[in-house]
N, C-alpha and C positions, 0 to 999 in steps of 0.2 A: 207535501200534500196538505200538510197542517194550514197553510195559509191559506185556501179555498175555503175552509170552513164556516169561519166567522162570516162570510160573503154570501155563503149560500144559506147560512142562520137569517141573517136581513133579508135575506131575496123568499125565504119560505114566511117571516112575518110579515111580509108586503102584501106576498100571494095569498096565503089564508084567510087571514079576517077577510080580504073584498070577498072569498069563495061564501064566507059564513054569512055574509049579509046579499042583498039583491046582486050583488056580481059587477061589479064595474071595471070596465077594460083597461089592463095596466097601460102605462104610458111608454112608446115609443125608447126612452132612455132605459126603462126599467129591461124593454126585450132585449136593448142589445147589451145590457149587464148581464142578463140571462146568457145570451149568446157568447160572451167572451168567456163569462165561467164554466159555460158549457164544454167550450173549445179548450181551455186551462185544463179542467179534466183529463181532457183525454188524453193532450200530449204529454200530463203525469202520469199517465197508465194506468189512472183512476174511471176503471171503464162503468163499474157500479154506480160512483157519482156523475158519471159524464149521462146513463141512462134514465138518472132522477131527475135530474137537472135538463138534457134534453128534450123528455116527456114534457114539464112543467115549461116549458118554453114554446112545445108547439099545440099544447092545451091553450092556452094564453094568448099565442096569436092567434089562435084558428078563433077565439071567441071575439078578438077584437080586431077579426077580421084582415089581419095583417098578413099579406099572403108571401112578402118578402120574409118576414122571421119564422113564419111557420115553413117557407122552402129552403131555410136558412139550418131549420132545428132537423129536419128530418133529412138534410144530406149530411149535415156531421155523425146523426146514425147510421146514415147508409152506409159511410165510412167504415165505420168500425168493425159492423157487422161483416161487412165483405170482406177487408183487407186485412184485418187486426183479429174477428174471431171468426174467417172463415163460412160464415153464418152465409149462404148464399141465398136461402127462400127470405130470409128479414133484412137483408141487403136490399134483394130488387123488387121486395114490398115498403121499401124507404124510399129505395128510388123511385120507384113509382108514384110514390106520394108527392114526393120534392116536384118531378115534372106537372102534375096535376094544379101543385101551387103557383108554381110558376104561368101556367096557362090559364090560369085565374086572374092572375095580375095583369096579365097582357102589356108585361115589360119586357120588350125584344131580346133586351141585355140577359134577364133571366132567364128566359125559355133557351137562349143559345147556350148557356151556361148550364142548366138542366141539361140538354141533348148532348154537349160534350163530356159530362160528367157521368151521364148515362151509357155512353158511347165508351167510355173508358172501364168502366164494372164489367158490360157484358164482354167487352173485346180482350179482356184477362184471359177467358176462359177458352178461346182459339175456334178453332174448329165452324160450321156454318155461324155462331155468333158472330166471328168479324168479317163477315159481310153485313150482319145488321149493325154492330158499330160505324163503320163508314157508311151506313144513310141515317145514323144520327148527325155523325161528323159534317156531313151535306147539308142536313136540315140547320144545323148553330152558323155553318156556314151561309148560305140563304137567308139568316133571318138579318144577321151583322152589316151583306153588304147592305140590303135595303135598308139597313137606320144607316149607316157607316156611310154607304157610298161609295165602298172601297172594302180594300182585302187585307189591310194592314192589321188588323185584331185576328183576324183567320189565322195567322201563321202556327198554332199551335195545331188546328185543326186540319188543316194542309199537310205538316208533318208526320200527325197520327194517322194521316188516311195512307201517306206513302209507305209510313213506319210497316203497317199495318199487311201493303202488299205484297212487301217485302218478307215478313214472315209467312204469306203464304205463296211464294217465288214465282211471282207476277212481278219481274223487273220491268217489262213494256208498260206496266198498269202503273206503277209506283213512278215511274221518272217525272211524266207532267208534276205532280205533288211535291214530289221532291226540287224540281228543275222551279214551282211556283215561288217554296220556301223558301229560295237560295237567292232571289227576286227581292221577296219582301225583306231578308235581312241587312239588303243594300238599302231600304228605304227609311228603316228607323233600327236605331242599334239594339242590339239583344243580349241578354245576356250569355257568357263563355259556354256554361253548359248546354243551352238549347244549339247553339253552334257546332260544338265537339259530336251533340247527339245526333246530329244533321249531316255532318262529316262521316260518321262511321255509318248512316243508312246510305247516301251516295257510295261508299266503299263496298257495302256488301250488295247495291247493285251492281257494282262494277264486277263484281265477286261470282252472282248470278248468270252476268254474261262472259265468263271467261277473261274480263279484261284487267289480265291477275297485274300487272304493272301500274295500271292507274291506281290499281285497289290498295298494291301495297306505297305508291307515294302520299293516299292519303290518310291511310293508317299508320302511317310512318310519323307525320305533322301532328296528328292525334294525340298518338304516344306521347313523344313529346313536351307538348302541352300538358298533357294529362300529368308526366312525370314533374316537370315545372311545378305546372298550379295544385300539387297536391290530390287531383280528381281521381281517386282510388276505382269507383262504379266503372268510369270510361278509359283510364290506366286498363282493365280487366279485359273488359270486354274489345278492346281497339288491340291489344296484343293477344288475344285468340283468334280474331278476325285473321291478323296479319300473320298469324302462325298459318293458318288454311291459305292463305294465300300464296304464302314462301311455299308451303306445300306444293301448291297445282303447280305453282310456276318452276318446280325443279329444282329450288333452293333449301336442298332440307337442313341446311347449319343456321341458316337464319330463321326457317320455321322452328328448329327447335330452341335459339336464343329465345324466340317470340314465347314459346309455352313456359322456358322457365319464367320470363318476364311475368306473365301471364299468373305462372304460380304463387307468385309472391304477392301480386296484387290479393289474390283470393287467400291467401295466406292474412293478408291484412285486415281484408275484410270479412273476414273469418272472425278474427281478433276482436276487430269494432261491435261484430253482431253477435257476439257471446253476452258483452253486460246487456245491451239492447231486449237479447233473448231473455234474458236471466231473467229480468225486467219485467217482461211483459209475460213470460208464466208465472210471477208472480203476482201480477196485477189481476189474469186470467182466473188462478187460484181465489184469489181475494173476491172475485165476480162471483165464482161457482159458490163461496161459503155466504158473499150476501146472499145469490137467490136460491140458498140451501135454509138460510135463514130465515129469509121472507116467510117459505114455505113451515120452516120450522117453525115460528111464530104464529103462524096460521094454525098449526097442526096444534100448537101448545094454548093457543085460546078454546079451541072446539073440544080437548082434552079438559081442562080447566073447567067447562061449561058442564061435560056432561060427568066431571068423575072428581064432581068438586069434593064430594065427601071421604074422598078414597086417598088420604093424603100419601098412603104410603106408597101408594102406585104414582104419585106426583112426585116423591122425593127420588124415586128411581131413575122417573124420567130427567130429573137433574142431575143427577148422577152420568146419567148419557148424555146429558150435552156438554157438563163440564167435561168429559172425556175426548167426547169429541173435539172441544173448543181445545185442549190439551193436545190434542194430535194435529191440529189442525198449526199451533204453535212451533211443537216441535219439527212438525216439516220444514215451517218455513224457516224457524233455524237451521236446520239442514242446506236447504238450499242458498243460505246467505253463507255459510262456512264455505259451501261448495264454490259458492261463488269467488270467493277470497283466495280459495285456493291453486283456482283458477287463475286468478289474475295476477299472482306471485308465479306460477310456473309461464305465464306469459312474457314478464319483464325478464322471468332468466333465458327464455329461450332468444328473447331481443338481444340481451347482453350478448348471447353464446354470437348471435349471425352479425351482429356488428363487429366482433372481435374476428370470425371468421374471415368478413371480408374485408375489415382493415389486412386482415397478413396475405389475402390474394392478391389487393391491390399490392402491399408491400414487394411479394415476391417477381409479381410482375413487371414491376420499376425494376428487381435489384435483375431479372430475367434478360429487359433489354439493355441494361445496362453493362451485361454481361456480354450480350453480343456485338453491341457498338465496339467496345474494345477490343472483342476478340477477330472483329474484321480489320477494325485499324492495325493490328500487328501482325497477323496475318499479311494483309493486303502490303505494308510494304517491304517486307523481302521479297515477295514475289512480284512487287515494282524492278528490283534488281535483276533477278531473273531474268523476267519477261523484255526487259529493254535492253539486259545486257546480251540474250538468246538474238533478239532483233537486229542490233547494232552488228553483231559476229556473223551472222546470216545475209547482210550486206557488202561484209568484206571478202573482195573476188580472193585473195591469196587464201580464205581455207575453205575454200571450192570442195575440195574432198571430202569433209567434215560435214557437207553439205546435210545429209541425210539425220548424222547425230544431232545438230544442233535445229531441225525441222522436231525432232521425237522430244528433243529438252524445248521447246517451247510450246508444244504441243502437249505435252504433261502440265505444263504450268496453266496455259490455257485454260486447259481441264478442271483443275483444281482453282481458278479465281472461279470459272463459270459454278464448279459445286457450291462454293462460299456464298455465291452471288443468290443461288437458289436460296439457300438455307436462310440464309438474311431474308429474303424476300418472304420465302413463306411464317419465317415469325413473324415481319411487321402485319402480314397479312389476317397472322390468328391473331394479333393484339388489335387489329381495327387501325392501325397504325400508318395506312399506305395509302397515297392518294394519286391519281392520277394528273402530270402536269405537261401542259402544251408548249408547247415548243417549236419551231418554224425547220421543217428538214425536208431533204430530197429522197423522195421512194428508190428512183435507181442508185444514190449513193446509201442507204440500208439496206437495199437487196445484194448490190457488190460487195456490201464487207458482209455478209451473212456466207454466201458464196466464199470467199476467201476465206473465211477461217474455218469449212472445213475441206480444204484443200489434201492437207495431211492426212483426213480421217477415211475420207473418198477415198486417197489412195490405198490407203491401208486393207479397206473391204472391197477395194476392186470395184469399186460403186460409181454411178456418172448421174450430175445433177442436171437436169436439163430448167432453166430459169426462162418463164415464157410471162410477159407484162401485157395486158391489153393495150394497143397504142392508143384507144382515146382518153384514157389516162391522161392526167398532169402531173408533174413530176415534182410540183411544192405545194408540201401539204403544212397543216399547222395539227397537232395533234403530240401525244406524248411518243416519242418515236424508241424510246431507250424499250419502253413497257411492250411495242409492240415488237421492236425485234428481237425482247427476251422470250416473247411466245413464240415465235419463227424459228429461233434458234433450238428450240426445247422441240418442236414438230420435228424442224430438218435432223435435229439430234438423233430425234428417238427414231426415225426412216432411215439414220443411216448406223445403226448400233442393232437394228435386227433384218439386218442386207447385206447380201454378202454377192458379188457378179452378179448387180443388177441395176437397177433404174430408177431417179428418184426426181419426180416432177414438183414443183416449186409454182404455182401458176397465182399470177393476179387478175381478178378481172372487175371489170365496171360490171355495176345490177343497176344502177341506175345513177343518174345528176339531177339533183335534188336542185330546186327555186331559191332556195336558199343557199344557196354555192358550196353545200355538202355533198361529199358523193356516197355512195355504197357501196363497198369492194368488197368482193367473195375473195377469201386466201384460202386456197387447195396445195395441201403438201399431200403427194401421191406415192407411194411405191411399189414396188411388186413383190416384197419377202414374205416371209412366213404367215404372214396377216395376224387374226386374229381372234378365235373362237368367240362364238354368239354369246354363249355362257362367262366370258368372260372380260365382256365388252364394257362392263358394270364396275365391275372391281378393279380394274387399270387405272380408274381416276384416282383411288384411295391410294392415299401417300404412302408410301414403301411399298407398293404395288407391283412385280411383274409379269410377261405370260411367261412361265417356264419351256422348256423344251428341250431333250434332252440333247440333241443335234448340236447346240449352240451353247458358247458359254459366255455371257451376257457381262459387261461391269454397268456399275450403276449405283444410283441410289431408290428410283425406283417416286422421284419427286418431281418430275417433268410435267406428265399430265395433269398431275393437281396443280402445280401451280400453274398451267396454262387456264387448266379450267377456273381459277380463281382471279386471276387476270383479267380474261374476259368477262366475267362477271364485274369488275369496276370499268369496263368498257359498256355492260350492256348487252352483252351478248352472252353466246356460248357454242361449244364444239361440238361436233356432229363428226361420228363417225360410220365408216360405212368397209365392213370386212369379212372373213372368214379364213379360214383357215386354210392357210397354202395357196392363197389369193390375193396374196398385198393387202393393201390399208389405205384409205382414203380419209386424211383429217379435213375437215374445213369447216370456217367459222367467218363473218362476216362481220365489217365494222363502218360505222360511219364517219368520215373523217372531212373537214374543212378542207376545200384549194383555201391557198393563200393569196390573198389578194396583191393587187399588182404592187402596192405602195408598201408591201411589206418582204415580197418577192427579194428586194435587193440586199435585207441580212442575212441571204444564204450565198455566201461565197461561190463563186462560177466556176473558180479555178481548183483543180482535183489536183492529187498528189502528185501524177504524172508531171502537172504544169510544171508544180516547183521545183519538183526536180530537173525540168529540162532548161528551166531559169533558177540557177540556184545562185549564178553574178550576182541576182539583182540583192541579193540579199547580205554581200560582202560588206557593205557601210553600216549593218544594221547593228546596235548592240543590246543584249539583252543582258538584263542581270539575275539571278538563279540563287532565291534565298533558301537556305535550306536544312537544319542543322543535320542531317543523315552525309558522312561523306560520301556514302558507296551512294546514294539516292543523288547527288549533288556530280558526280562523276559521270554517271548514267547519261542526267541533262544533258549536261553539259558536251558529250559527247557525241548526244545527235543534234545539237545545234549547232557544234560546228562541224559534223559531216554535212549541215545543210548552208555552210559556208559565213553563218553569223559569227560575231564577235559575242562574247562572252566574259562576265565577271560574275563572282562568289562572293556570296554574303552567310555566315554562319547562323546568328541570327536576325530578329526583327530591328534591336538597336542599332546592328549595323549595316543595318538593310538601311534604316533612313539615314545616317551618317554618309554614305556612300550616295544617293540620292541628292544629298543636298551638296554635295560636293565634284559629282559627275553629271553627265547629259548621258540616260540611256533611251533608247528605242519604245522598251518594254520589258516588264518584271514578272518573273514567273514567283509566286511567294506562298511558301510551304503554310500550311496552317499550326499546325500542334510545335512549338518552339520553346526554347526557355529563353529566359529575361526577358522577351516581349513578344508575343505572339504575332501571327499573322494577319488576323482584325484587326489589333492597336498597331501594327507597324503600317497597316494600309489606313488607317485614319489619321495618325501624324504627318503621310505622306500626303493626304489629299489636304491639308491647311496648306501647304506651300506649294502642292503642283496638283493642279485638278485636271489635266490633260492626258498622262502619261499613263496608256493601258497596262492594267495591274489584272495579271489571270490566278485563280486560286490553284493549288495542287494538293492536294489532299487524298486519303485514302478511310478517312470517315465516309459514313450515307450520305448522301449530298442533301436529300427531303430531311437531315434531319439537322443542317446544319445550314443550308441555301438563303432564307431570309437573314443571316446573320453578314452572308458572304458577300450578297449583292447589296444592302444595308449602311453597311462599311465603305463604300465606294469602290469595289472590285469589279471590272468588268466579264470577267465569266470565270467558268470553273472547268478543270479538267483532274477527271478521278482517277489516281494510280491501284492499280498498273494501266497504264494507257496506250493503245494501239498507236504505234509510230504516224500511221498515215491523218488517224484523229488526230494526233498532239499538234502536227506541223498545221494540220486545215486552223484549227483552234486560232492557233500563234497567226497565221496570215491571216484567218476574220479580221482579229482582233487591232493589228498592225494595217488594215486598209479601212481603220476608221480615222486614223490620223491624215491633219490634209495633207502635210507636206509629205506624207508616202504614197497615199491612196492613189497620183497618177504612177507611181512605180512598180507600186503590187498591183 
């Protein structure tokens, strides 16, 4: 503040002497020294000096006439007065003024400038004022195109008029304004924040008219940005928007991510607006004890005059003001300790929530890193299992046995499908899961859906009836694993609370989109116990189920939350329709791509049936089977040649490509997690000297967490252990009919 002074010592000898002689109108340089010092003021929080300095600035033009600095001096008071000391009758008796000089001047620039600035004080105050704001707004507008010729300077005025009808939720009134500004900022570039501020008023029209999907894609892009470039104000305000939006739309785990988001912003700018406050009640202070002073002064001249003789009553009154002037000190000591001590419990509270969420993130790494492993070890014993229950279930001599070894892979079944959930639903709480397309056939995922619960149908005496609409196609491009994890989780849960009844499975076309998408309703139907009204709410939440004492249920109680979270990265979501002692009606709709013709042909034609009724063809073929597991290497190997391949063993990756560079095989199935050379580097040594020879992954890792690495490396596809016998052979035959010299055999 010290530095203003010596400026405004020269700028009061300038001004006084011409006042003391005939009065001669300062020059043009000297107003706008005035005006900059004026402006220096204030944004010091020097509001006393910003008033003296002010005043003497628009005394000065108004004598010389100057109607540019005199509307220059009296809106940096309107300022103050409105925004900074709440002052609202000396506010819009500045503003008033400022417009008056402006329409003096009969400078188009300024009068638009006046009615927008005017249009902004009164439109603070809500209510019938911002409707007189927007016919300010109209009039700065009006006056620009006729100098301008154009709307390109408006875009600020466009904005506030939409902004404007938006807070009083007139979306039909605010779109034109808004739909103009979105115009003009294709025409000349703007700055980020009038952009973001523009973005969140389209949002909370969208907001207005229900279209909570658009509102939250572009409060989404917002955020973002906001979080990027630092923009704390529109960080705030774009994730409270997007929390009401998660809201209406049904998503309360993302409306409530959005309010914590939300909090911390305001958390921040909490932070920021504390010295800011401190600041300017201290500057506010310092205003109330100059014009406590002024008065004071006044009061001690007229005193002085009439009670000159009366010193003792003079020394009193000094007494009172050194007291005063002493309390007036010690406050503001006060408030600057307070100040300090503030801003020391700020940095610890930063330290405390960076430390906090460095060990969240921590534990969250060591969280999935916990579970990646525990599926991979997991997952391959009951590769063994599952293929060795398969293989024995094949062989007509234990015919007998039939039954036990249906109940032994049917347990194991069970127990990958729980794994599979529990994985799914942590990538899902970590943000971690994305949806990937892939080229598959609807009737061969409705047949293996169907078949694997063959066992469980029988068990509840239950019958699946599967009905397809024919104008269906039957190759779709979409993520097919994601959608028959939810089929499976519906069919599951229709056939685990049914017992002697009936469980419909229905696809049907809603329409074929121009775009060669279609819309398919999936209805899983049944007729058991249903489902109480009262408790049609609480079955989504995880470990959820309806009790009933008739029944005794297994489970984990994770089915329909992860179905309902599923289709949420789909875009949709489930709809149920039930009651009690009335069956259950799920169904959920999704939009899915036909596959176009020229892509049609990398889904293999020929089904499991084919190969097995041609399994000749496949006598010359030989495959090799890297693997360091013997029991997992056993397994292979022994339904590749019940499907009549030749076969060789590789322990590890070293002598996977030793063997490679020494044999001619068909195709190589090659384990990933290996020692002495892994499955990546053994398929990257192989692709320098054979780039031909299809190489499939077998793994029992997440495949989304490990797929860029697989296909990368030059690996032609992947298949996840434990893997469905009739999957593993289709895989091997894709794979094996991309080669020419097989393709006319397979």
């Amino acid at each position: 503040m010290k530095r203003f002074l010596p400026t405004f010592f020269v700028l009061m000898c300038m001004v006084l002497p011409a006042q003391a002689q005939d009065k001669t109108p300062i020059s043009k340089d000297s107003l706008e020294v005035l005006l900059q010092t004026c402006r220096d003021y204030y944004y010091s929080h020097n509001y006393a000096k910003t008033i003296e300095v002010g005043t003497v600035l628009i005394e000065e033009a108004t004598y010389a006439k100057n109607h540019y600095y005199a509307f220059r001096g009296y809106t940096e008071l309107g300022h103050m007065y409105s925004w900074v000391l709440k002052d609202s009758v000396k506010g819009s008796y500045n503003g008033n003024k400022a417009l008056e000089h402006a329409l003096l001047s009969k400078e188009d620039s300024l009068i638009a400038w006046a009615y927008t600035s005017f249009g902004n004080k009164i439109g603070e105050t809500g209510g019938t004022n911002a409707e007189k704001a927007i016919g300010y707004y109209k009039k700065a507008i009006d006056i620009r195109k006729k100098k301008e010729g154009g709307d390109i300077k408006n875009i600020i005025e466009y904005m506030n008029i939409g902004w404007v009808y938006v807070d009083l939720n007139k979306p039909d009134k605010a779109y034109p304004y808004l739909k103009k500004t979105k115009e003009l900022t294709k025409i000349e570039e703007q700055s980020p924040l009038l952009l973001l501020n523009l973005d969140i008023q389209f949002a909370r029209y969208h907001l207005l008219r229900n279209e909570y999907q658009k509102a939250i894609l572009l409060l989404t892009e917002v955020a973002n940005t906001a979080k990027e470039k630092d923009y704390i104000i529109q960080g705030s305000e774009s994730n409270m928007y997007l929390a009401q939006a998660y809201e209406a739309a049904g998503y309360f785990k993302q409306a409530n991510a959005a309010l914590k988001e939300e909090r911390l912003y305001k958390d921040r700018i909490f932070a920021s607006g504390q010295q800011a406050a401190i600041e300017e009640a201290s500057a506010k202070l310092a205003l109330k004890n100059y014009q406590k002073d002024v008065v004071r002064a006044e009061q001690e001249k007229n005193l002085s005059e009439a009670l000159a003789e009366k010193s003792k009553d003079l020394n009193i009154i000094m007494v009172v003001v050194s007291v005063a002037l002493l309390i007036a000190f010690v406050i503001i000591f006060m408030l600057s300790k307070a100040r300090k001590r503030n801003i020391i419990k700020l940095r610890e509270t930063n330290v405390e929530l960076t430390t906090a969420k460095e060990e969240a993130e921590k534990l969250s790494r060591l969280k999935t890193q916990f579970f990646s492993t525990v599926s991979h070890e997991l997952r391959t014993p009951l590769y063994g299992v599952i293929g060795l229950s398969s293989l024995l279930l094949e062989d007509k001599k234990l015919k007998s046995h039939q039954n036990d070894l249906e109940s032994l892979k049917f347990s194991a079944d069970y127990l990958l499908a729980l794994i599979n959930d529990v994985l799914t639903l942590n990538k899902m709480d970590a943000n971690g899961l994305a949806l990937v397309s892939t080229p598959f056939q609807l009737t061969t995922l409705l047949n293996n859906i169907v078949r694997s619960f063959a066992f469980s149908l029988q068990q509840h005496n239950n019958q699946l009836h599967l009905t397809v609409d024919e104008r269906l196609p039957n190759q779709f491009l979409g993520d097919s694993v994601r959608l028959s994890q939810i089929l499976m989780n519906l069919v599951g849960n229709a056939v685990k609370f049914n017992e002697n009844g009936n469980i419909w499975l229905s696809i049907n076309l809603i329409s074929a989109n121009e775009d060669g998408s279609h819309t398919i309703e999936f209805v899983v139907k049944d007729d058991g116990i249903g489902v109480p009204k009262e408790k049609q709410e609480e079955i989504f939440n995880e470990f959820s189920q309806v009790e009933n004492k008739n029944y005794n249920y297994q489970g984990t109680g994770l089915g329909l939350p992860i179905v309902m979270k599923l289709l949420q990265l789909f875009d949709s979501k489930v709809h149920l329709e039930s009651d009690l002692g009335e069956g259950a009606t799920f169904s959920f709709q999704l939009k899915l791509n036909e596959l176009k013709t020229e892509q049609i042909q990398e889904l293999s034609e020929i089904t499991t049936e084919d190969l097995i009724s041609e399994e000749h063809l496949f006598e010359n073929l030989h495959v090799l089977v890297v693997d360091d597991n013997k029991i997992n290497q056993k397994i292979t190997q022994k339904i590749l040649e019940s499907k009549h391949f030749t076969c060789s063993l590789a322990n590890d990756g070293v002598e996977a490509v030793e063997k490679v560079k020494d044999n001619e095989y068909d195709l190589i199935l090659m384990d990933i997690h290996m020692p002495k050379m892994n499955g990546i580097e053994a398929t990257e040594a192989i692709r320098v000297f054979n780039k031909n020879i299809p190489i499939v992954a077998l793994t029992a890792v997440e495949v989304d967490e490990i797929r860029k690495q697989i296909i990368g490396c030059g690996m032609n596809d992947i298949i996840l252990k434990p893997y469905d016998v009739s999957q593993f052979t289709n895989t091997i035959l894709r794979n094996l009919s991309m080669l020419p010299n097989l393709s006319k055999t397979v």
